[in-house]
N, C-alpha and C positions, 0 to 999 in steps of 0.2 A: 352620572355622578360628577360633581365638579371639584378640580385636582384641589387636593388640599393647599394652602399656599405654602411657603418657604418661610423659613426661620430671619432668612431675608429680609422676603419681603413683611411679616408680622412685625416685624422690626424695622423699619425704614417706612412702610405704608401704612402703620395701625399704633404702635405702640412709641415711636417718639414725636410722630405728632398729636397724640392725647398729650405727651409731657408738655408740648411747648405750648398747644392749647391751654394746658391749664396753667403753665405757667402767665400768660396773660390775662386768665380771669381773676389769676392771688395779685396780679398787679394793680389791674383796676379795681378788683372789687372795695379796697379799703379808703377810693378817691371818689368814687360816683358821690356820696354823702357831702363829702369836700367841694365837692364842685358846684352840685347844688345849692348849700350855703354860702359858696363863695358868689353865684347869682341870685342872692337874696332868698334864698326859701327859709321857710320856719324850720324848727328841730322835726316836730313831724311829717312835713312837706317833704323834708329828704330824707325821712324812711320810707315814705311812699313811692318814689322815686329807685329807690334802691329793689324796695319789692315788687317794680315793676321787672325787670329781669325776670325772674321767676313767674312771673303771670304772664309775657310774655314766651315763656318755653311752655308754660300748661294749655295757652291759645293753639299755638304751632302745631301740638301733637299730631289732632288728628289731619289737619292739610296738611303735613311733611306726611302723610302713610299713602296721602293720594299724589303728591310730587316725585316719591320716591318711586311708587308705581307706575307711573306715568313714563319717568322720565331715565329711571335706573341710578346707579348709585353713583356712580362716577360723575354724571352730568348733574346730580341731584346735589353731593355736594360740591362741585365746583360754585355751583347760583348759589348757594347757601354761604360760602364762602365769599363770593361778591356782595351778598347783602349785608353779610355781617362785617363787613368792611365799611359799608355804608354807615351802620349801624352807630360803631366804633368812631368813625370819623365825624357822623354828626354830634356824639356826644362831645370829642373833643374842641369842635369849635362851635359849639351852639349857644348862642347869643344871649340866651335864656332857660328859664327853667322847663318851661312847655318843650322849647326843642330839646334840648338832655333826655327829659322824659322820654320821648318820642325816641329817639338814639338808645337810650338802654332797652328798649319795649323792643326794641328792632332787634339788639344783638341777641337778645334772649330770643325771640321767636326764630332765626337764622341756626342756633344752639341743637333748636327741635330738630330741623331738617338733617344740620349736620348728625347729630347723634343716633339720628332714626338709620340715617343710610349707611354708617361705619356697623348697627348692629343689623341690620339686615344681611348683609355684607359676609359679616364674620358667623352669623346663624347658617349661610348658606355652602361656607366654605371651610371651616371647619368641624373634623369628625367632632360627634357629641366626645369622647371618651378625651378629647384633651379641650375640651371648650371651658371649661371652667378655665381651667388654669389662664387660656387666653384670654380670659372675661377679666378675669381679676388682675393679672399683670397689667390690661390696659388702663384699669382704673385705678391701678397704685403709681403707674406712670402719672397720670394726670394730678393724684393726691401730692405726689413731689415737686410738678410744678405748680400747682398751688401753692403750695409751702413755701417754694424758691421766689414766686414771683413780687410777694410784696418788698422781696427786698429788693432785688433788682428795681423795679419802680419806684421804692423808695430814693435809690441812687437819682433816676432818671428825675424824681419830681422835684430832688434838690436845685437842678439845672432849672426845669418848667415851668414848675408851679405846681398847682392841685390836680394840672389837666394832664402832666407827666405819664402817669398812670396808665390811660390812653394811649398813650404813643407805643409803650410795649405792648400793649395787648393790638393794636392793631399791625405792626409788625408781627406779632404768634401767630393771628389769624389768617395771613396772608401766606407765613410761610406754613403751616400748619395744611392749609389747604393745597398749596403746589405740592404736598411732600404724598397728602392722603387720596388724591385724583390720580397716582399712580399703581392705586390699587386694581388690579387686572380686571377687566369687564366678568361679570358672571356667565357661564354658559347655560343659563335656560333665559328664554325672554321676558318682559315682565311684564307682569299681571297686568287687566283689565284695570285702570282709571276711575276716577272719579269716585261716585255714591257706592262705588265697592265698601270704601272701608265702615261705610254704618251697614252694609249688606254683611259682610265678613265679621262684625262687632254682634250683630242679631244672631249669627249664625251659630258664634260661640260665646252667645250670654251663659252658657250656663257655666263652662271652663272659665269668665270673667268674672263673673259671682263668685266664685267658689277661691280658687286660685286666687286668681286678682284683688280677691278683698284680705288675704293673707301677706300680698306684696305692697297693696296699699298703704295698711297698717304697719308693716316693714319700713317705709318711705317714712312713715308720720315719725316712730320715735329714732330713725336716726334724725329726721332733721331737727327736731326738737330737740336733741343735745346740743346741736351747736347755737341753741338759745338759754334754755338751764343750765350750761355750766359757766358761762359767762355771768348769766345773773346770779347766781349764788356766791361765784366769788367776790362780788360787790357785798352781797348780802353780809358774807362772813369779816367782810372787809379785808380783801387781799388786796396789795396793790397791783396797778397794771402788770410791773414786773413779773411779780409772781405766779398773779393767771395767768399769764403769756409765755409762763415756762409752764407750767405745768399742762397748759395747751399744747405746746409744741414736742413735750415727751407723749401725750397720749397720740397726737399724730403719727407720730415716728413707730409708735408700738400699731398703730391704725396701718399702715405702709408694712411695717415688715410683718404684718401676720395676715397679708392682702393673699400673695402666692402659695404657701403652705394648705390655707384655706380652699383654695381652687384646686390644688393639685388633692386634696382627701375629697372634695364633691367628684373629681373624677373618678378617685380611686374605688368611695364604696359608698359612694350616694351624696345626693343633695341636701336630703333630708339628713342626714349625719352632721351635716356643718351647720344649716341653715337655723333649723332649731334650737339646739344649743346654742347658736349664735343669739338667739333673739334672748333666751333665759340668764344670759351675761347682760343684756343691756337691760334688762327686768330688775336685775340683782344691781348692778351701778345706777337707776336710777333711785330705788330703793335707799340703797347708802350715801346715796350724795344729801342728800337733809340733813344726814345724823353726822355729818361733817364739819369740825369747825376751824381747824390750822390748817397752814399749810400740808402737810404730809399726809394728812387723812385725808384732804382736796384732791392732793395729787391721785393720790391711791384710789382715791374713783372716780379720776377721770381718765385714769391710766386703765382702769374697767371697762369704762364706757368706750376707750378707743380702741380697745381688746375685741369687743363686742362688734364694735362699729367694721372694724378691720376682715372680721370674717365674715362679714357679709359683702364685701367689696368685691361687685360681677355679678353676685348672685340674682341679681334683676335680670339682668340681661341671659346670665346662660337659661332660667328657667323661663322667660321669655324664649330662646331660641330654640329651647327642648321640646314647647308645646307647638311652635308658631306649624300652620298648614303650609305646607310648601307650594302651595300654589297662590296663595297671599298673602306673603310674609310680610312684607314691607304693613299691608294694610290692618294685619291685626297688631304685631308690633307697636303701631302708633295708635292702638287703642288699651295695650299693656304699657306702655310709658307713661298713656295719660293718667290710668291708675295710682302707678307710681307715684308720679309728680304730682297730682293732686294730693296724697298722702303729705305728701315733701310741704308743697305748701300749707298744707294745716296742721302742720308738725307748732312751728314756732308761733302759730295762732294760737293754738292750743294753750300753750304754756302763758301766753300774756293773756288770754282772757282767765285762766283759772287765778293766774296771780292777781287780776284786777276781782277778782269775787275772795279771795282766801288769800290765805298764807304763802309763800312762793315755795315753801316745803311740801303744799298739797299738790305741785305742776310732779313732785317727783312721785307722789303713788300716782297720780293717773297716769304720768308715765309708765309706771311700771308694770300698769293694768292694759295698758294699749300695747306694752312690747308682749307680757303675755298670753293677749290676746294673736297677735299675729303669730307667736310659735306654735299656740294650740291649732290657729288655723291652717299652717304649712305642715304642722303633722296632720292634719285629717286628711288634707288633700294632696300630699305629695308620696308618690307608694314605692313598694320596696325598690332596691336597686338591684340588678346581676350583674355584676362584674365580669363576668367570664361572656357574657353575652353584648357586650357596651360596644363592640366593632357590627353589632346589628342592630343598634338601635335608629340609626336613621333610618332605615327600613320599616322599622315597625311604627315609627313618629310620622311621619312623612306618608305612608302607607294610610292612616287611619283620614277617614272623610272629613271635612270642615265641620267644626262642632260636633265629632261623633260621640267622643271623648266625655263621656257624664260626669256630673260632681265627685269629686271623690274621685277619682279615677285621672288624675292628670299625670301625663310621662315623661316624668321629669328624673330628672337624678342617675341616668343611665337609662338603661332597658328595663320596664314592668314584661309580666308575661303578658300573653296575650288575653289569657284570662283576665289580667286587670284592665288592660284594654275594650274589654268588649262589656263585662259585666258590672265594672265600679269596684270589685275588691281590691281592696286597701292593704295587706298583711299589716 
């Protein structure tokens, strides 16, 4: 059994280097675009440019679950953190658009490794019965330096230029990484390398099917919010001001309803938050068309970050409920890539329906694609026992690589054994 950590260290090794991390991707993110045109690219040129990041973390997946294997977490993200330095520094001085390109493709695929090795990490070392709450704390951490960082950068690029931006996020990264390599080694050795992780991905197509196409669809319609609420306030014609407060109260409600959220999936299931979480963002997608002033904008977008909010960690703990413990790292990065492929076809989604229809039609399919993923997290995530959730790694950890059938995945605390072995669902 490996010692739980300290409050400590969860705090000093895990949760305020997610904040400073993220506080250098809200600093760059709003400059990549800038600095691309500032090297002559077209308008579309540097959105491609910008959506290289994100295709860059969906490449990484699955070679971070064989790095991470290989190499363990600490050494895994330390190099991760040297590349992503790289990364960072070539976009700040790259002479052209080709290198920029090159530099954000880098820090996004560096992202993979880091993020793979902090949850493998925290899946291995914390009990199931408080892992929510740690899931979620760290990724409200990170939503706040988001938030925090475009301003910071904004100060920084007043001094710089477009490239300002950069210079904080490569500072985050640097210290972000010294702070998270002090995360204490694991005590069990690590998996077998390389073609493991498509060995380990075969082994549990059938829990990646089932599950994974409910986390999937999770990924799609949060990331597709932060493309439809943006476009609609154009649409309805608000000015920047105004979407930009009413973005930042839906954040702020997204943050503070992040730990509340983790601490009831510990309390009385996954399924109890996770669901209802997705029928919130169903229901905000739904009434953001029928939206036309401010107030009524606010009020579902203040929905949608409601929604958004309770689901913040829930990748990752039900990721960490199912993963084999004998190949975590390696299926992990085949549950991210789920994810983040959903992530990435989130805001596709929304521009190719707006480019065939109305931009009022991105929000039913949205609301059909968030419904979708609740229906599919209630089929496949089963009851929880509270009173039993101090033995639930026993019973997770216990079952064989892929023994686990559709339908049957254990997540959310402790299933009996019965749902373990048979596929009953209560």
């Amino acid at each position: 059994m490996i010692p739980a950590p300290s409050r400590r260290t969860l705090l000093t090794a895990v949760h305020v280097p997610a904040g400073v991390l993220g506080l250098g991707q809200g600093a760059a993110a709003p400059v990549v675009a800038l600095a691309a045109r500032e090297l002559g690219a077209s308008v579309p040129v540097a959105g491609l440019v910008v959506a290289l990041g994100a295709l860059g973390l969906l490449l990484a997946d699955l070679p971070a679950g064989a790095v991470v294997a290989r190499w363990g977490e600490r050494t895994a993200i330390a190099a991760s953190g040297v590349v992503g330095a790289a990364g960072v520094t070539l976009s700040l001085l790259a002479p052209d658009v080709l290198w920029l390109a090159v530099g954000v493709l880098v820090t996004g695929a560096a992202g993979a490794v880091w993020g793979l090795a902090r949850m493998t990490y925290l899946a291995a070392a914390v009990p199931p019965q408080a892992r929510a709450r740690v899931m979620s704390t760290m990724t409200a951490a990170m939503r706040v330096g988001f938030f925090v960082g475009p301003f910071l950068g904004g100060a920084v690029v007043l001094s710089l230029g477009p490239r300002g931006g950069f210079v904080v996020e490569l500072v985050a990264v640097l210290v972000a990484t010294v702070l998270m390599v002090r995360v204490p080694d694991l005590a069990v050795p690590p998996s077998a390398p390389g073609s493991r992780v498509v060995t380990v991905a075969r082994a549990n197509a059938a829990l990646l099917a089932s599950l994974g196409t409910g986390v999937a669809l999770l990924g799609l319609a949060r990331a597709a919010r932060t493309a439809v609420v943006p476009l609609w306030a154009e649409h309805i014609g608000l000015g920047p001001a105004a979407a930009s407060l009413a973005w930042g109260v839906a954040n702020a409600v997204d943050v503070a309803a992040s730990y509340p959220a983790g601490a009831l999936m510990d309390r009385v299931g996954r399924r109890v938050v996770t669901v209802p979480a997705m029928g919130v963002l169903a229901l905000g997608f739904c009434v953001l068309p029928l939206t036309g002033s401010p107030a009524t904008f606010l009020a579902a977008t203040v929905l949608l970050g409601l929604g958004n909010g309770m689901t913040n960690g829930s990748v990752m703990t039900l990721g960490a409920d199912v993963a084999p413990a004998s190949a975590r790292a390696e299926f992990l990065a085949s549950w991210r890539l789920l994810h983040d492929a959903g992530a990435l076809a989130g805001p596709a989604l929304v521009a190719l329906v707006a480019a065939v229809a109305p931009l009022a039609a991105a929000g039913a399919v949205l609301a059909v694609g968030a419904t979708a993923a609740g229906w599919t997290l209630w089929r496949t995530v089963p009851r929880y026992v509270p009173s039993r959730a101090d033995r639930c790694r026993d019973v997770v950890t216990s079952a064989p690589t892929g023994s686990v059938p559709t339908g049957s995945v254990p997540t959310g605390g402790v299933p009996t054994t019965t749902d373990l072995t048979n596929g009953t669902v209560p």
